[in-house]
C-alpha atoms as an extended CHARMM CRD file, in Angstrom:
* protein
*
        77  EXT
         1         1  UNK       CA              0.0000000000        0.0000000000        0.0000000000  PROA      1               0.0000000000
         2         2  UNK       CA              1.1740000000        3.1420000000       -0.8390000000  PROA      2               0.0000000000
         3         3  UNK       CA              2.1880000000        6.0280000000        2.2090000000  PROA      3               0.0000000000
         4         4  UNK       CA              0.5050000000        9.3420000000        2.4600000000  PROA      4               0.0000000000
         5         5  UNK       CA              1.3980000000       11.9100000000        4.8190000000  PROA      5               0.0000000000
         6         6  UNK       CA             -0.8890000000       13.8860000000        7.0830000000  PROA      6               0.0000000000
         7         7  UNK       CA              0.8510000000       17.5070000000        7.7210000000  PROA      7               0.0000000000
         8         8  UNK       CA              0.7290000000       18.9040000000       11.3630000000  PROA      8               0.0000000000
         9         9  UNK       CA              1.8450000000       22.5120000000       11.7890000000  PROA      9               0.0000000000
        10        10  UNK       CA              4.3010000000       21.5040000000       15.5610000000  PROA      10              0.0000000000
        11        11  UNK       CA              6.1100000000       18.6100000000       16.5300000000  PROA      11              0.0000000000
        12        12  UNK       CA              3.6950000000       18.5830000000       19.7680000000  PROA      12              0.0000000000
        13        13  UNK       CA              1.0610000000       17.7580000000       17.7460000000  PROA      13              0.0000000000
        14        14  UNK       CA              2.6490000000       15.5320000000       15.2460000000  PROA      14              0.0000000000
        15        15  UNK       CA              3.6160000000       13.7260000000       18.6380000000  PROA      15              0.0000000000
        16        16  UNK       CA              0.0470000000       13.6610000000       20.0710000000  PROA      16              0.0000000000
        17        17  UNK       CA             -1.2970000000       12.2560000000       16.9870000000  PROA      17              0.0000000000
        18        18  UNK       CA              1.1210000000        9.8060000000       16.5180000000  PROA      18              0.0000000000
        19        19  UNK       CA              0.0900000000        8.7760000000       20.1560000000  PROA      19              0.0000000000
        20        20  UNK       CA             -3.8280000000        8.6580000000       19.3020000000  PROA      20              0.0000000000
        21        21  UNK       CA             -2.2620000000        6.2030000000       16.0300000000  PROA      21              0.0000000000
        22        22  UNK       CA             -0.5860000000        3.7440000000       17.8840000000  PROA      22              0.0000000000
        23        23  UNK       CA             -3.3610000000        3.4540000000       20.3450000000  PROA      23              0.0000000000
        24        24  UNK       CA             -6.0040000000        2.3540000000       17.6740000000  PROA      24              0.0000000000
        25        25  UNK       CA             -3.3210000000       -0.1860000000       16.3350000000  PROA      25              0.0000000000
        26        26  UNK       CA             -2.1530000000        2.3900000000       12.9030000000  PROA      26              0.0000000000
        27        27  UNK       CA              1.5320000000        2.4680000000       12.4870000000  PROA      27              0.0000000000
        28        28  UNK       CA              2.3240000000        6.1890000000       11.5090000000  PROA      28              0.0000000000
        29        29  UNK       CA              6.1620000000        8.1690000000       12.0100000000  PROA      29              0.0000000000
        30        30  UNK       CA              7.1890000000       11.8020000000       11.9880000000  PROA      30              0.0000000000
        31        31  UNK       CA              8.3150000000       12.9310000000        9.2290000000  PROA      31              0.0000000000
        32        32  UNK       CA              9.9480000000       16.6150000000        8.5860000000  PROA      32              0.0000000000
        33        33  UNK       CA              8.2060000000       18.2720000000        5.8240000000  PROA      33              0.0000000000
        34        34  UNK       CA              9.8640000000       20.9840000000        3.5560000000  PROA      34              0.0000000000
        35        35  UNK       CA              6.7830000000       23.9900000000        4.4040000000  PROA      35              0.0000000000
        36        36  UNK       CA              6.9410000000       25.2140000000        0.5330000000  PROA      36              0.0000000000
        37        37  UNK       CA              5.4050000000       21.8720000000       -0.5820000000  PROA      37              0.0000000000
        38        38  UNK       CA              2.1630000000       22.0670000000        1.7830000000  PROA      38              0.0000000000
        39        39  UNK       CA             -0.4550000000       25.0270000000        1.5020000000  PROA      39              0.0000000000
        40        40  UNK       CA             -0.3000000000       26.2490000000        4.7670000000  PROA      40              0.0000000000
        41        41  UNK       CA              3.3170000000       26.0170000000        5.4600000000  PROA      41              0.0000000000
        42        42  UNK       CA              2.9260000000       22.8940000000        7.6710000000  PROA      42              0.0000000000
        43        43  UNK       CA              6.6480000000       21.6990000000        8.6430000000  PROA      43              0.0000000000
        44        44  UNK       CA              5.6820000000       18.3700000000        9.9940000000  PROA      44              0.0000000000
        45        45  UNK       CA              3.8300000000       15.2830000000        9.0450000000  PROA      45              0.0000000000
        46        46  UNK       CA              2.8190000000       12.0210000000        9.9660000000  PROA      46              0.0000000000
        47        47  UNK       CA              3.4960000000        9.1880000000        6.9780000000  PROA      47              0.0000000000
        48        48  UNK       CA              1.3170000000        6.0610000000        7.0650000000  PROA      48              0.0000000000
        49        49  UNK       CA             -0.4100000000        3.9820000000        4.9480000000  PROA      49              0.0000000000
        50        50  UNK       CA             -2.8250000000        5.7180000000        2.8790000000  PROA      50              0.0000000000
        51        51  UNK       CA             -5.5660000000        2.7530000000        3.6200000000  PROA      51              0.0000000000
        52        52  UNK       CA             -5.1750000000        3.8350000000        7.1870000000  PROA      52              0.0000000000
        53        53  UNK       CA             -5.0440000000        7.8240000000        6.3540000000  PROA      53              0.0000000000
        54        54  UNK       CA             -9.2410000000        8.5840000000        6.8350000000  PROA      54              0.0000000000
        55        55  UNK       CA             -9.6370000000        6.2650000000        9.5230000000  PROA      55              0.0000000000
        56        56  UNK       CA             -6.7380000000        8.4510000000       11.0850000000  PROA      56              0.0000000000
        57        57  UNK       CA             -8.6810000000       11.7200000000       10.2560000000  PROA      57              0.0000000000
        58        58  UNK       CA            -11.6060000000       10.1980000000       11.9370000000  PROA      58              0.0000000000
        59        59  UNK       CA             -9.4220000000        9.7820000000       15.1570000000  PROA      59              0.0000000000
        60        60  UNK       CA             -7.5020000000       13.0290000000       15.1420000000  PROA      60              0.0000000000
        61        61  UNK       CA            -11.1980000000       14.9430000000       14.9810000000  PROA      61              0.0000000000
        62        62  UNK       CA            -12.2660000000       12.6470000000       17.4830000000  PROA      62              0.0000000000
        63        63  UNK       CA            -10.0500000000       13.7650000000       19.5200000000  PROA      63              0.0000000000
        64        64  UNK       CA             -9.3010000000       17.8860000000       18.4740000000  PROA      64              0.0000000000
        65        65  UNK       CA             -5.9080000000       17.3020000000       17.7800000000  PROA      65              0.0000000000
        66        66  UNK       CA             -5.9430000000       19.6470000000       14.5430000000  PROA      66              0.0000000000
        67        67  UNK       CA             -4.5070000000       18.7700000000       11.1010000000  PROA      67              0.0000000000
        68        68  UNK       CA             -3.2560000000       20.3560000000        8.2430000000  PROA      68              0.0000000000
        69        69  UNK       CA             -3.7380000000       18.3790000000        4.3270000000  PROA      69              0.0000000000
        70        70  UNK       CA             -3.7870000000       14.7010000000        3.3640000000  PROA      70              0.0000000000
        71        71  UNK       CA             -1.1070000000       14.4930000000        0.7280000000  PROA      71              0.0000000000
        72        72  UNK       CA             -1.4850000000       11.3130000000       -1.5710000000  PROA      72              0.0000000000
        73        73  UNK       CA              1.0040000000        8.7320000000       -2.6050000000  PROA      73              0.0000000000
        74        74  UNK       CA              1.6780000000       11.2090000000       -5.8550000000  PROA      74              0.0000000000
        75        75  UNK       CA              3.8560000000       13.6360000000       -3.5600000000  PROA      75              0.0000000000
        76        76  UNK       CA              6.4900000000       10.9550000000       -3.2640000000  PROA      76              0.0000000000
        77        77  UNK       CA              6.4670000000       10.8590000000       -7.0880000000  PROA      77              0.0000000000
C-alpha cells in the first residue's frame, strides 16, 4: 500500500497524533516536511499507509488534535 502523509503545523502535535495512532493499532512516524510543498506552510507530518489515512482523520477529529492536508502517494512521485 502506498504512504501518504498527514501535515501537522508543531512537533507537539505531530507527537500527540502519533500517540492517538498507535493506540487504535495504525503504524504512523514523523516525518519533517519541507513547508513550501504544503499550503499552509505545515513543517511536519505524519506518513502512514494511505488505507489507514481517513480512519486516522476520523481519530484526530475525534479527539481535536488539529490537522493540516492529506497528501497522496503522488507527492512521493
Amino acid at each position: 500500500m502506498a504512504d501518504c502523509i498527514i501535515t501537522m503545523k508543531s512537533m507537539t502535535l505531530a507527537e500527540k497524533a502519533k500517540r492517538a495512532a498507535s493506540a487504535v493499532g495504525i503504524s504512523a512516524r514523523i516525518v519533517n516536511i519541507d513547508p513550501a510543498v504544503t499550503k499552509r506552510g505545515c513543517a511536519y507530518g505524519l506518513t502512514l499507509s494511505c488505507g489507514e489515512a481517513e480512519r486516522l482523520r476520523g481519530v484526530l477529529e475525534r479527539k481535536h488534535i488539529p490537522y493540516g492536508e492529506l497528501m497522496g502517494s503522488g507527492f512521493f512521485g
